[in-house]
N, C-alpha and C positions, 0 to 999 in steps of 0.2 A: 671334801678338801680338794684345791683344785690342785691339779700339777702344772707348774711353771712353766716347763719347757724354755729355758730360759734361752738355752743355744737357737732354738733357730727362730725366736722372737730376735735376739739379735743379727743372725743372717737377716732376715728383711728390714729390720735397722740401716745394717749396715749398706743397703741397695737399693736403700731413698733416694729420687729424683736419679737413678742413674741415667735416664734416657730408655730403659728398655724394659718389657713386660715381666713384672714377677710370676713365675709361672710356681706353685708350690705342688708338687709332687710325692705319689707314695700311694704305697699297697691300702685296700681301700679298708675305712675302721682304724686308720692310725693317727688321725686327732688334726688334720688339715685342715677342715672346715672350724672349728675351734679356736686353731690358733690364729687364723685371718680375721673372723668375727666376731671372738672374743679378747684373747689376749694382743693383738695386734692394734685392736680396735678403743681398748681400754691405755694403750700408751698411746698413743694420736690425742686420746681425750686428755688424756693425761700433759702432754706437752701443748696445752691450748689452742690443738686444730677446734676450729666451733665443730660441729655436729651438723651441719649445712653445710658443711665440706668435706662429708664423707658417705660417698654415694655407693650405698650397699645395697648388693641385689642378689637374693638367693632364687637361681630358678628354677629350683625344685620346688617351692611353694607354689601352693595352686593361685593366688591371691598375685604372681608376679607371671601367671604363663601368659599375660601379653604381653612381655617383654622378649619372648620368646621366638619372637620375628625380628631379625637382625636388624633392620631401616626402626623398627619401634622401638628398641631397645637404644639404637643409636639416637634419635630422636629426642627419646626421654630426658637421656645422661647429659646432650649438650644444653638441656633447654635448662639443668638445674645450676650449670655453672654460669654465672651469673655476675663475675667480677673476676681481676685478675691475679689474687689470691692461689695457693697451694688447693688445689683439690685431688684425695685418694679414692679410688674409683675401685672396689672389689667384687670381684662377682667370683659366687658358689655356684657350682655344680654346672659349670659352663660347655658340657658337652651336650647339654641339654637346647642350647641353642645351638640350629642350622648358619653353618658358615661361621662359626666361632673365632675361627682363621681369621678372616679378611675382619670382624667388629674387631679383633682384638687389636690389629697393626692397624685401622682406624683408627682407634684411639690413641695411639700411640702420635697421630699429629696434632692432640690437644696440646699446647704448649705450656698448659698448667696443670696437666694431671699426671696422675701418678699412678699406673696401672698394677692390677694385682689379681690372680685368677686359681682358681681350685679348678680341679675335677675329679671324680671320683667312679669312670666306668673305663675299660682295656682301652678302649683309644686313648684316652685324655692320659690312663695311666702308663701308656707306651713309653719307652726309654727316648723314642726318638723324634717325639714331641716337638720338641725344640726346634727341629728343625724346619716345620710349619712355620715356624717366624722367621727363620731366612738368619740369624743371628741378633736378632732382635729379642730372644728371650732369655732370661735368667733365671735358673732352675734351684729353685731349694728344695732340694731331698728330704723327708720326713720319716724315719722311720718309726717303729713301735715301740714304746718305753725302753728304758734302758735300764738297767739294773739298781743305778742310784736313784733314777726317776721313779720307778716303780716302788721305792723304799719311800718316797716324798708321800704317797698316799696309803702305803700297809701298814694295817693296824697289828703291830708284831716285829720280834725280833728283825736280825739282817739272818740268820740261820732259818728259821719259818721261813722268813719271807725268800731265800734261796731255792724251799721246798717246793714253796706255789713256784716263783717262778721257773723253776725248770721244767715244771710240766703245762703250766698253762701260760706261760708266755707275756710281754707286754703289749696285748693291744687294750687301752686306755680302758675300754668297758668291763674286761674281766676283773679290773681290779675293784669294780663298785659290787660287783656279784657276792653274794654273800653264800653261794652255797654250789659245789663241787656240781653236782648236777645244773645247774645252770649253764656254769661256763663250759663243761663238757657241747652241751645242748648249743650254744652260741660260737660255738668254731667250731661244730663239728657241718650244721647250717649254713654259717660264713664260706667257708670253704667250697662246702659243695652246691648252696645254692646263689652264690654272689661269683666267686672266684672265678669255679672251673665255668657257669654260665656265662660269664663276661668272654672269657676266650674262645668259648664254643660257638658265642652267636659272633663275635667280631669276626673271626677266621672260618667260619664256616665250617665247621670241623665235624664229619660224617664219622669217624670210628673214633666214638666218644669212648666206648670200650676201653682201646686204646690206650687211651690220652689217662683215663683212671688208672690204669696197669702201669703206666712210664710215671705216673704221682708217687704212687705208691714204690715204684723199685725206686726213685732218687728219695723219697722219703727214710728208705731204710738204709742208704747207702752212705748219710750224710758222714762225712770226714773219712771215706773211705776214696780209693782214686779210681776213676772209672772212665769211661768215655762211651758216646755213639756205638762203636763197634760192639762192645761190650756189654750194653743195654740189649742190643740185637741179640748177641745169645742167647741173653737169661728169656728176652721173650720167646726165641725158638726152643730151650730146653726146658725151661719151667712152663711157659707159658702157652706153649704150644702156637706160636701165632707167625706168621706169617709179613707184620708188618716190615716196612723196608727200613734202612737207614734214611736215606732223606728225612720219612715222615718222622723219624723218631729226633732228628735234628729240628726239620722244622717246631714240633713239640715242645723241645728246651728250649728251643727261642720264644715262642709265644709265651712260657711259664715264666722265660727271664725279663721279658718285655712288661710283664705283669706286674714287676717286680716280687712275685711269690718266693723263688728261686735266683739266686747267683753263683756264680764260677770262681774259684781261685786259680788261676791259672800257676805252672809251675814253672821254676825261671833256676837254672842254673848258676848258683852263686861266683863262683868260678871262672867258670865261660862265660860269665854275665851274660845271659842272653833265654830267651824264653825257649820252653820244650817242646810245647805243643801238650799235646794227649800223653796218656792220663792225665785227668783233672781233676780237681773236687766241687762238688757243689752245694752250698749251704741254704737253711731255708730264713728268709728276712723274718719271718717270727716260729719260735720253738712251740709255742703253744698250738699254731696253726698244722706245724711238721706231726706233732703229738696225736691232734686231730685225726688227721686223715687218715690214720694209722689205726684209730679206736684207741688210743693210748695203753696199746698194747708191749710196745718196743720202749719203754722208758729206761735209754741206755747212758748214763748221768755223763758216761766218759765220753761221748759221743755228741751230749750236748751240750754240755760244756765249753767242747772246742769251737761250735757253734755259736755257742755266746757271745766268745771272745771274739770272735769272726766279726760277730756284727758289730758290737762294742769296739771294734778299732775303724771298721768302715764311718759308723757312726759321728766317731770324734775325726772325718774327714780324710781317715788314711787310704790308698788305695793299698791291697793286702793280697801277696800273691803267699804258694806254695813254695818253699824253698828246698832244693838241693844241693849238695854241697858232694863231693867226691871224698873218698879216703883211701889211700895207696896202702892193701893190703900184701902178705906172702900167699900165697896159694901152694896146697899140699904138695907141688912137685917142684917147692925153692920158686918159681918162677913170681916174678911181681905181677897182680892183680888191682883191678880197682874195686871199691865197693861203693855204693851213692846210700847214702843216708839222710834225710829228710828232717826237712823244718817244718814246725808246723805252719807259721806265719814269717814271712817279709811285711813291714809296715813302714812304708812311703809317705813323705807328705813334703814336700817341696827337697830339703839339704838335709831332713831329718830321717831315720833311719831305725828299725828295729827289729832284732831277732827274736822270736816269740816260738816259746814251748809250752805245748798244756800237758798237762802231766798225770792231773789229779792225785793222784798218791805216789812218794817215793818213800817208803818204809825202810829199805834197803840203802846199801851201799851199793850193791849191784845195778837196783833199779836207776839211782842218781847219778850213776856215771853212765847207764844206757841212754837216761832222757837229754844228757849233757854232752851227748857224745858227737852229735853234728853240728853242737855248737862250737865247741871247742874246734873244731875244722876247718869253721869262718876265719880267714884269716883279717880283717878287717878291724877297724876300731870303732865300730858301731854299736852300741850296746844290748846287749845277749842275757833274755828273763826267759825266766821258767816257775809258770803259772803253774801253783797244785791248788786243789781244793782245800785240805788241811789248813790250819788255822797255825801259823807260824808269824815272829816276825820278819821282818824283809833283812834279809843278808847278802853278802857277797862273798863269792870264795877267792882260788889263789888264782883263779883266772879270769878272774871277773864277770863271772858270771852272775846275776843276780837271782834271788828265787823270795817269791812272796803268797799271797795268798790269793783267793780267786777273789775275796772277798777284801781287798784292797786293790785289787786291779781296777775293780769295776765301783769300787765306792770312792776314791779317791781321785778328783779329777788328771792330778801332777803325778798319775801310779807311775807314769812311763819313765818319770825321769828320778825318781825315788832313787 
């Protein structure tokens, strides 16, 4: 069964004939070369581009590595346009071509094509790609299935299929694996012989050691607030090691550049203004976080909020950590503040949201704890609180709403329910 990916078959819709390079981006094994040269390729056919007007070129086959010489590749492309018709011109795994830079703003002065490009190794997948083109590119993010996605192809309930996924993740291939050792075996590989070698040989990176020790603590740290400083102890006290801060910065940058790894940054609701340090950092797929771990730490409350993390990055939002003050008494009459925490801020242009994962509130006590920094927001933006429990979606006397994890993430309109 195939998965649609329907969202960012329309982002590159919607970025036809802009004038500038589609460049599609994302952690590698998350279905980018697929959706260029299959589902991309199948609506072109589909709205009566001929097939003589769409110049695909994978140069990871061996059958195309003469095109693998920039003047040859360039050569070829102009020699097949051939009239002054719409021609889409895609090319896979283009960090495989020398000076990929300079063919790709090349093409960019055909005045009837239509440019569109993958890559799938630490350079190509660098965050700051883009900036090779000078402003001339446009980046569609890809991530790993999404939880409704992953439901388009599981043979099984939304509860199973909750199961697999929060331990193995959506990257497209696990979900054709038919048996738990497989997918163990295929991110556990992925990760450490695709991942951490992409970043090893791109940055040169001599304490490989290291680099597996700083994986592994943000691996177990996810939705926990931590920073640089902090990493540096646990390697000096646990780890006995000596590395510096710098190298442990530099580190989470290559990891985030990877896109394996990203930051929630924290931002005072209040003061409206960002904190700095502490931060948290989540991993772009749970199955590959599971991984690297031995799927030892399978902490459901932990991945959970992870999910939701990506699932709002996903549907376009940028998503900080939020803070909010509460004006408490202190034991000796004297007024005190206290800061209590949101789990997500979710931005997306005027739009706005306060997001709590909760996973179980059994209690009265637990419901007014997970409720409690919302209620502090003073704002009229709307304030949910995500449990795992299977309830249906309410609001109370402050408007706060609370629903299920399993309508957050199954229902595309959950935010605004």
């Amino acid at each position: 069964m195939e998965i649609k990916r329907d969202k960012y078959l329309n982002d590159l819709i919607n970025r036809m004939h802009n004038g500038m390079i589609k460049i599609v981006t994302g952690i590698r094994r998350c279905g980018k070369s697929y959706l260029l040269f299959n589902i991309f390729k199948r609506y072109l056919l589909e709205q009566g581009v001929p097939a003589t007007h769409l110049i695909m070129i994978e140069l990871d086959q061996r059958k195309n590595k003469q095109y693998r010489d920039p003047d040859a590749i360039l050569d070829y492309i102009e020699s097949l346009i051939v009239d002054d018709e719409p021609y889409y011109i895609l090319l896979d795994e283009v960090q495989m071509l020398p000076e990929f830079e300079e063919v790709l703003n090349s093409l960019l002065h055909i005045r009837n094509a239509d440019v569109y490009a993958t890559g799938s190794n630490s350079k190509f997948l660098s965050k700051d790609v883009i900036t090779e083109f000078r402003g001339r590119g446009d980046e569609i993010h890809i991530y790993p299935l999404t939880f409704k996605e992953f439901m388009e192809a599981y043979d099984g309930d939304a509860y199973h299929g909750w199961a697999e996924y929060v331990i193995y993740g959506g990257l497209p291939l696990t979900v054709t694996m038919k048996t738990e050792e497989q997918k163990v075996s295929y991110l556990t590989n992925l990760f450490q012989e695709t991942y951490l070698k992409d970043i090893i040989e791109r940055h040169h990176i001599e304490k490989i050691q290291e680099l597996e020790d700083l994986v592994n603590i943000l691996a177990s740290a996810i939705g926990s607030l931590t920073n640089p400083p902090k990493i540096e102890s646990t390697f000096k006290s646990v780890i006995q090691s000596d590395i510096s801060l710098n190298t442990i910065r530099q580190y989470i940058e290559h990891l985030e550049d990877a896109f394996i790894i990203s930051k929630a940054n924290r931002y005072n609701v209040k003061g409206r203004k960002y904190i700095g340090t502490p931060l948290k950092y989540y991993f772009e797929d749970v199955g590959l976080r599971n991984a690297r771990l031995g799927f030892r730490q399978i902490e459901e409350t932990h991945l959970m909020e992870n999910i939701i993390y990506n699932e709002l990055r996903s549907r376009g939002y940028s998503v900080d950590v939020g803070v909010v003050e509460k004006r408490i008494a202190n034991g000796d009459g004297k007024a005190g503040k206290k800061q209590l925490e949101i789990d997500f801020i979710a931005n997306l242009g005027s739009k706005r949201y306060y997001i709590q994962s909760a996973f179980h509130m059994v209690t009265e006590e637990k419901r007014l704890q997970e409720k409690a920094s919302l209620v502090n927001v003073r704002d009229s933006f709307k304030k949910i609180i995500v449990i795992k429990d299977v309830v249906n979606i309410t609001r109370d006397e402050d408007g706060i709403a609370t629903m299920s994890i399993y309508d957050f993430l199954l229902k595309e309109n959950s935010l605004e329910l």
